[in-house]
C-alpha positions as CSV (number, residue, x, y, z in Angstrom):
1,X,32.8,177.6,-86.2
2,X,35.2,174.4,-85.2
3,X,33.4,174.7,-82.2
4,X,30.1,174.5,-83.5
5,X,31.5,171.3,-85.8
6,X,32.4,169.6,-83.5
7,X,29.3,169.7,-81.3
8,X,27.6,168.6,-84.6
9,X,30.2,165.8,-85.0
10,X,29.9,164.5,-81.6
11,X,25.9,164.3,-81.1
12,X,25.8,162.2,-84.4
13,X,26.4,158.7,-82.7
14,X,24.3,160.1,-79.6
15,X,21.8,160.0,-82.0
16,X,22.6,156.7,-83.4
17,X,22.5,155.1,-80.1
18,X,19.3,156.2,-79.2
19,X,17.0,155.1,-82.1
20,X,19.0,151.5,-81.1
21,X,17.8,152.3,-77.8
22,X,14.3,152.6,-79.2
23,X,14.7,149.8,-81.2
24,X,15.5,147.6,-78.5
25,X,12.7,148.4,-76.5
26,X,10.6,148.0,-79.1
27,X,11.1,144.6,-78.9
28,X,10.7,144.1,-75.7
29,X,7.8,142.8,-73.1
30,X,7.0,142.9,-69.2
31,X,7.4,139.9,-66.9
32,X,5.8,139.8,-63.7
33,X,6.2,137.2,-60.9
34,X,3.8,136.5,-58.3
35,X,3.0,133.1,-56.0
36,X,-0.4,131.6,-56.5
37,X,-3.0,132.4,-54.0
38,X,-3.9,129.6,-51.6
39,X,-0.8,127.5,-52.5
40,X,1.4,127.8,-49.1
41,X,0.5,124.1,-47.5
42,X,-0.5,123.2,-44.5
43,X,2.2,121.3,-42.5
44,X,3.5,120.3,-39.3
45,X,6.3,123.1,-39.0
46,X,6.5,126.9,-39.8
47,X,6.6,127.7,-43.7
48,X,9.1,129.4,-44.7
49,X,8.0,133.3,-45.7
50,X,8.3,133.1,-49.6
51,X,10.1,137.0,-49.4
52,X,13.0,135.2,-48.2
53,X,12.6,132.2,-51.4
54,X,15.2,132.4,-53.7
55,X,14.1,133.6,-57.3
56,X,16.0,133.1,-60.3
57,X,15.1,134.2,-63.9
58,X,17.3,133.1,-67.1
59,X,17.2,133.6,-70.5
60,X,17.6,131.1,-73.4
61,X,21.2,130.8,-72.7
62,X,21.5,130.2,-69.1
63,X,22.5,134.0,-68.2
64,X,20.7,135.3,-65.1
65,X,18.5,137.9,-65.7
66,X,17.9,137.9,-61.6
67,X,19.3,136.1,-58.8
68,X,18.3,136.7,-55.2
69,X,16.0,136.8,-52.4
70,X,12.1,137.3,-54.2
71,X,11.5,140.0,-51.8
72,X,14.1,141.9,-53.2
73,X,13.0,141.2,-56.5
74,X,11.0,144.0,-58.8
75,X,7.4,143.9,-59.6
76,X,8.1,144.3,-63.3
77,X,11.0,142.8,-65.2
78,X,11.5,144.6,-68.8
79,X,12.9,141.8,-70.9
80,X,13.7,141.1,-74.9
81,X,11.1,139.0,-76.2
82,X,12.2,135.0,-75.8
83,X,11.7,132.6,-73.4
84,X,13.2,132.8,-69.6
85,X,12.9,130.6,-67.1
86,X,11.7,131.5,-63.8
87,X,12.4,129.4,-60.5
88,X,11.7,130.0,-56.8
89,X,13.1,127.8,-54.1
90,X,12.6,128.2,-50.5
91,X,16.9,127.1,-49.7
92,X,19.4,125.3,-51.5
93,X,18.8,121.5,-51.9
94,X,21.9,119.1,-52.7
95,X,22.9,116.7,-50.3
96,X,20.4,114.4,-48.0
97,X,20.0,116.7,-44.8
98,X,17.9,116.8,-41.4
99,X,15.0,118.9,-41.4
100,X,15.2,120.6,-44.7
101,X,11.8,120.8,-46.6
102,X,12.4,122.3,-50.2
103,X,9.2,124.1,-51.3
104,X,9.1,126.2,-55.1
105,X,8.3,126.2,-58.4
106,X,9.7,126.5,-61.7
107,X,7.9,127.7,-65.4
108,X,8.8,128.8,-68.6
109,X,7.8,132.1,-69.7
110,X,7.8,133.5,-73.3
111,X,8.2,137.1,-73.6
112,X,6.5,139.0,-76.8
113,X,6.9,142.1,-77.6
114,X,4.4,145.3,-75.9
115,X,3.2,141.9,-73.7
116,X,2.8,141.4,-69.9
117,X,3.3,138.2,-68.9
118,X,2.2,136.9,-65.4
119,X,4.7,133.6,-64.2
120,X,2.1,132.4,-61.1
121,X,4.4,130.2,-59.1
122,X,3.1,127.3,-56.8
123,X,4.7,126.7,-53.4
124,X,5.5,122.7,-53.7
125,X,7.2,120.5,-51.8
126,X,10.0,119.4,-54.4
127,X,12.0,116.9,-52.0
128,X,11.1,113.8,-50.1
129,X,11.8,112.8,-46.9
130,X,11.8,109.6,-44.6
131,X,11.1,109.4,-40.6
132,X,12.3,105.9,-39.0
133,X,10.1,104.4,-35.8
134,X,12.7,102.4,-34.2
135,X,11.0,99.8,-32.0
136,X,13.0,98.8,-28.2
137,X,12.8,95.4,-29.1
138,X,15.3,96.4,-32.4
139,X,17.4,98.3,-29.9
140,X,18.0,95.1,-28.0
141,X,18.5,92.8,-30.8
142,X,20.8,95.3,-32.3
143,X,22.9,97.6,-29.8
144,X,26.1,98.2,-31.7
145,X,24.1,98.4,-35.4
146,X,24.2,101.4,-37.2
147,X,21.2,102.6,-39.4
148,X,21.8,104.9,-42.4
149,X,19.9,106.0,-45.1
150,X,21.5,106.0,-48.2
151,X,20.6,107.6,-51.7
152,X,22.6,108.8,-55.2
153,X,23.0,112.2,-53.9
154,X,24.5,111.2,-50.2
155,X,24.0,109.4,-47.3
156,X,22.7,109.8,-43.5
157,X,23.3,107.9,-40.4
158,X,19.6,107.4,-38.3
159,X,20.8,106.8,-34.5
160,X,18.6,105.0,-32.6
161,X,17.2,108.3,-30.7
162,X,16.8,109.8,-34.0
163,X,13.4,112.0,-34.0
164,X,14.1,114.2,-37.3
165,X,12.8,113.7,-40.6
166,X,15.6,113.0,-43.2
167,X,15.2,114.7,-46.4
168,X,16.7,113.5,-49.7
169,X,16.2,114.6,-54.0
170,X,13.0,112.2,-55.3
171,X,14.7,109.0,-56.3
172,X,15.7,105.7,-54.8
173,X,16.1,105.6,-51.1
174,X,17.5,102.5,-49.3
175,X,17.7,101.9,-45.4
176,X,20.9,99.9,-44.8
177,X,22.2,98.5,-41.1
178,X,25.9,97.8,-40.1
179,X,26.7,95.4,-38.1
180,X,29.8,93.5,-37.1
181,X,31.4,95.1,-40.6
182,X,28.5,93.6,-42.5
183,X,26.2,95.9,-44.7
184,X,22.6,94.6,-45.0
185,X,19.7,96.5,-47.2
186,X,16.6,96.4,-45.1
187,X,14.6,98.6,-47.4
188,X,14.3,99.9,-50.4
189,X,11.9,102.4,-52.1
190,X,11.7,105.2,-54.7
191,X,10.3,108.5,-53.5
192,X,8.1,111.1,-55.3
193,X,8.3,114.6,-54.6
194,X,6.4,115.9,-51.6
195,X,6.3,112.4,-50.2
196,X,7.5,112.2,-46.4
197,X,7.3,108.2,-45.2
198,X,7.4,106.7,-42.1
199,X,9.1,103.3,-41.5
200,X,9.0,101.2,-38.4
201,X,12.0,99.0,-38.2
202,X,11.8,95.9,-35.3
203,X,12.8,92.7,-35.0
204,X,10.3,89.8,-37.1
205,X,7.7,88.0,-35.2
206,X,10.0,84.7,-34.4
207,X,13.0,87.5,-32.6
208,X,15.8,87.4,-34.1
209,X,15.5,83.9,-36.3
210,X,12.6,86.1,-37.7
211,X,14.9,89.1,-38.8
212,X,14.3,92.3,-39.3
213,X,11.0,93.5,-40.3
214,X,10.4,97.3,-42.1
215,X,6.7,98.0,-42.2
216,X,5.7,101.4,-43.9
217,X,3.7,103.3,-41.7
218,X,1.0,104.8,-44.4
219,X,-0.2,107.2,-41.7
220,X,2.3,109.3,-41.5
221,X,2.4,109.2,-45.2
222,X,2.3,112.8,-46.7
223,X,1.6,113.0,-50.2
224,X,0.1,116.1,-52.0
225,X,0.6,120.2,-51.5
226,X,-1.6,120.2,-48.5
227,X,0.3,117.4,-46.7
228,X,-2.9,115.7,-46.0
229,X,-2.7,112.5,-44.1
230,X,-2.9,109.1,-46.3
231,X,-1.3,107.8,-49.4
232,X,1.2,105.4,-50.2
233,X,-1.3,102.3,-49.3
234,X,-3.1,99.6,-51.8
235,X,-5.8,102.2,-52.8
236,X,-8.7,100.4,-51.2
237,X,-9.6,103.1,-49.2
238,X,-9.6,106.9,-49.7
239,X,-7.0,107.6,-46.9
240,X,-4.8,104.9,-48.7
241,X,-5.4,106.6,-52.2
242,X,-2.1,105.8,-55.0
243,X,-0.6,108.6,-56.2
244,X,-0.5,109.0,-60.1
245,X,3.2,107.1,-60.5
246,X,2.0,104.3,-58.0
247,X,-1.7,103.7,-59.9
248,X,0.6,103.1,-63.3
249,X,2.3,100.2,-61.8
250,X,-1.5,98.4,-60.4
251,X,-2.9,97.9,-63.6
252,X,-5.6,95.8,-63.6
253,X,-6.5,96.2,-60.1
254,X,-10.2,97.5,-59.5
255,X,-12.3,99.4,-57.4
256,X,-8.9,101.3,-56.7
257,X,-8.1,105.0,-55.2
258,X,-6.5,107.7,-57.0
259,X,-5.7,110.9,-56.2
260,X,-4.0,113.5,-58.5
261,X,-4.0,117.0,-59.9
262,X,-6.5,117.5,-62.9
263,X,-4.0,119.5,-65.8
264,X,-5.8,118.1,-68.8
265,X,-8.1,116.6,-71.6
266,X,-8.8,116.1,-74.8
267,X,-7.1,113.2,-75.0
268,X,-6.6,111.6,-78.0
269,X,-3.9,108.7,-78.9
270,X,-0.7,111.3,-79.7
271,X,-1.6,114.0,-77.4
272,X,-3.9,115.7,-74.8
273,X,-4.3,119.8,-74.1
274,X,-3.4,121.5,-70.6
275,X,-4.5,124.2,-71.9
276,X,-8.1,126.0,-71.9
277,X,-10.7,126.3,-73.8
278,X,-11.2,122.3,-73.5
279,X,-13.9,120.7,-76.1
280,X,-14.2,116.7,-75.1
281,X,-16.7,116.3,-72.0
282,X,-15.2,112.6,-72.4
283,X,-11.9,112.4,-70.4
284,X,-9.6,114.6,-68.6
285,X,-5.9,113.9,-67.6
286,X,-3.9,113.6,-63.6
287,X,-0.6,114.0,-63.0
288,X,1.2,113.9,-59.7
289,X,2.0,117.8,-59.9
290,X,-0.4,120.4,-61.1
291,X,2.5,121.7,-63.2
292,X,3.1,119.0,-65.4
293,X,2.6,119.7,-68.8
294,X,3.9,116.1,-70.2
295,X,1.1,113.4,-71.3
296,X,3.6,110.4,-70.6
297,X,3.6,111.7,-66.8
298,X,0.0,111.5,-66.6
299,X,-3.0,109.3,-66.2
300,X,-5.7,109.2,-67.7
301,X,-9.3,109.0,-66.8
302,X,-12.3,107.8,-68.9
303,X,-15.6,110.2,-67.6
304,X,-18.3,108.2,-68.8
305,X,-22.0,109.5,-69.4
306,X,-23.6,110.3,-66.1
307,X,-23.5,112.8,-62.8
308,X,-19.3,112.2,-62.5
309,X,-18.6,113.3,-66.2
310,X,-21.6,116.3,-65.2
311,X,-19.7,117.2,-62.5
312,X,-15.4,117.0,-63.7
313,X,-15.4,117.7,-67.4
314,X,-13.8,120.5,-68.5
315,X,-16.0,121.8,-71.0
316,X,-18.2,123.4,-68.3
317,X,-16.0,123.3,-65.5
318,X,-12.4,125.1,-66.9
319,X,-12.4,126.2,-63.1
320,X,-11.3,122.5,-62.0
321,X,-8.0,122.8,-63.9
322,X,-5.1,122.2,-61.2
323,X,-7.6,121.1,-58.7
324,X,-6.7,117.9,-56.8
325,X,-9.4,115.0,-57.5
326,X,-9.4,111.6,-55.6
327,X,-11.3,109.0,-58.0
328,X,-12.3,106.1,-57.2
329,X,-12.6,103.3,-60.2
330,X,-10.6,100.5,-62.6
331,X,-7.3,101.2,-63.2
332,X,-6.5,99.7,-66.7
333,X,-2.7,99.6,-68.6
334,X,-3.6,101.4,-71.4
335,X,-6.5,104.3,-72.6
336,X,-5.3,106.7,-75.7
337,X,-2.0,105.2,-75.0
338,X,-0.8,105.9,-71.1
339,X,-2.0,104.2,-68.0
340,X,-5.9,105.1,-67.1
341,X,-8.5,104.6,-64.7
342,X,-12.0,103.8,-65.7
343,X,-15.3,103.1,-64.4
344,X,-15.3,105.9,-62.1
345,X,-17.8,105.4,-59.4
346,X,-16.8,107.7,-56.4
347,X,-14.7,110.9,-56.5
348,X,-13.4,113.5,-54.1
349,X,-12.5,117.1,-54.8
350,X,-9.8,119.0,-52.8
């Protein structure tokens, strides 16, 4: 009989802790993690195979739900309901460095309850990088200078036979020389994610009386997730398109290229959706990345009545949502309240 009792006894919390058991997953949901089809770029070295990307997801707090190679990961993640954060890098990024493309993503994710969510995760160039052209007739002038790139996060020294591309957080970059014990800032310009610049440094036209000239070498200029060629010119031509941050800053100018991912509309003067079902044919919104999901980021375009708003509204094309777009118009300082372009007479689709 004690024997008995005590069995009795013992199975009593057993049972407690399994209808919290229950309870617990009761309340909780499924998230999956996959990379978005037809999102590895193009470039001019190998890409990195996204198995070997680092994947993090944390919850609310901060605490790692997972932390490792994405190849190692699970295809189904049982989690409470909340919202997690979900990252995927393709190497660790925190000092300037030779050679070191960072591609990923990050996204929220909320988790509800008996719900599978889906996290589709972009491969992005997140860093920016800068390639000097160092001409002989530099060399010359120059022989015991000393070139070095220098941003918030560090610095790099660019010798003269100096081939790599040097690859720093988006920020402020500035190209300094030393010579003699003498610092001089020949350059300086902020970089945007995904941007990779080219600068040829020489001598100015009248030798040295003429000083040093930095000329920014827009061919070699490699702006969006396809790396194509262009960008980073005046705009007046499609291969010298502004990206969204640099079309903000040439108000007034017209007749201008811009190129940029479509993430929006229904713009009104407190807000805009980046979400579907859309219900304006009037205007849609670009931002620089096809993950942005803040209006101030963006710009906006006017689509007025006619074949272009036909053809990139997303009231009957939803499809176009995180397409690239190059358009080709007025850009103006202010429409529903942030930088737009208007008077759209051209446009590209990528």
């Amino acid at each position: 009989m004690k024997k008995i009792l005590f069995t009795l006894l013992a199975a009593t919390p057993l049972l407690a802790s399994c209808d919290s058991l229950m309870q617990t997953f009761g309340r909780q949901g499924i998230l999956q993690v996959r990379f978005a089809e037809g999102t590895v770029p193009t470039t001019k070295s190998a890409f990195p195979d996204t198995n070997d990307f680092i994947l993090t997801i944390a919850n609310s707090k901060g605490d790692y739900i997972y932390d490792g190679p994405y190849g190692a990961s699970k295809d189904s993640f049982p989690l409470d309901e909340g919202t997690y954060t979900v990252t995927a890098r393709s190497c660790d990024f925190k000092e300037p460095q030779f050679e070191m493309p960072q591609y990923g993503d990050s996204q929220v994710a909320t988790i509800k309850s008996g719900k599978t969510t889906v996290v589709t995760l972009a491969c992005v160039q997140l860093n920016s990088g800068i390639r000097l052209r160092i001409a002989s007739e530099f060399v010359s002038a120059f022989p015991s200078a000393a070139l070095i790139l220098k941003a918030a996060s560090g610095k790099l020294m660019y010798s003269y036979t100096e081939k790599r591309i040097a690859y720093f957080e988006p920020g402020t970059v500035n190209l300094l020389m030393t010579d003699g014990g003498q610092d001089k800032t020949l350059f300086t310009r902020r970089l945007e994610p995904q941007q990779v610049l080219t600068l040829g440094v020489n001598v100015g036209a009248e030798g040295l009386n003429g000083g040093v000239q930095v000329q920014v070498d827009t061919t070699r200029n490699w702006i969006d997730d396809e790396f194509t060629i262009g960008g980073g010119g005046g705009g007046d031509e499609l291969e010298n398109a502004l990206s969204v941050p640099d079309a903000k800053s040439h108000a007034g100018e017209q007749d201008v290229w811009v190129y940029g991912y479509i993430v929006g509309g229904d713009l009104s003067s407190s807000k805009c959706s980046f979400v579907k079902p859309f219900s304006s044919r009037t205007n849609i919104v670009l931002a620089a990345k096809s993950t942005c999901r803040d209006k101030q980021q963006c710009l906006s375009v006017q689509l007025a009545k006619g074949d272009i708003r036909d053809d990139l509204n997303l009231v009957d094309h939803p499809e176009l949502l995180g397409r690239q777009v190059f358009l080709c118009g007025d850009i103006v300082e202010s429409y529903y309240g942030i930088p737009g372009i208007q008077n759209i007479s051209e446009y590209r689709l990528k």
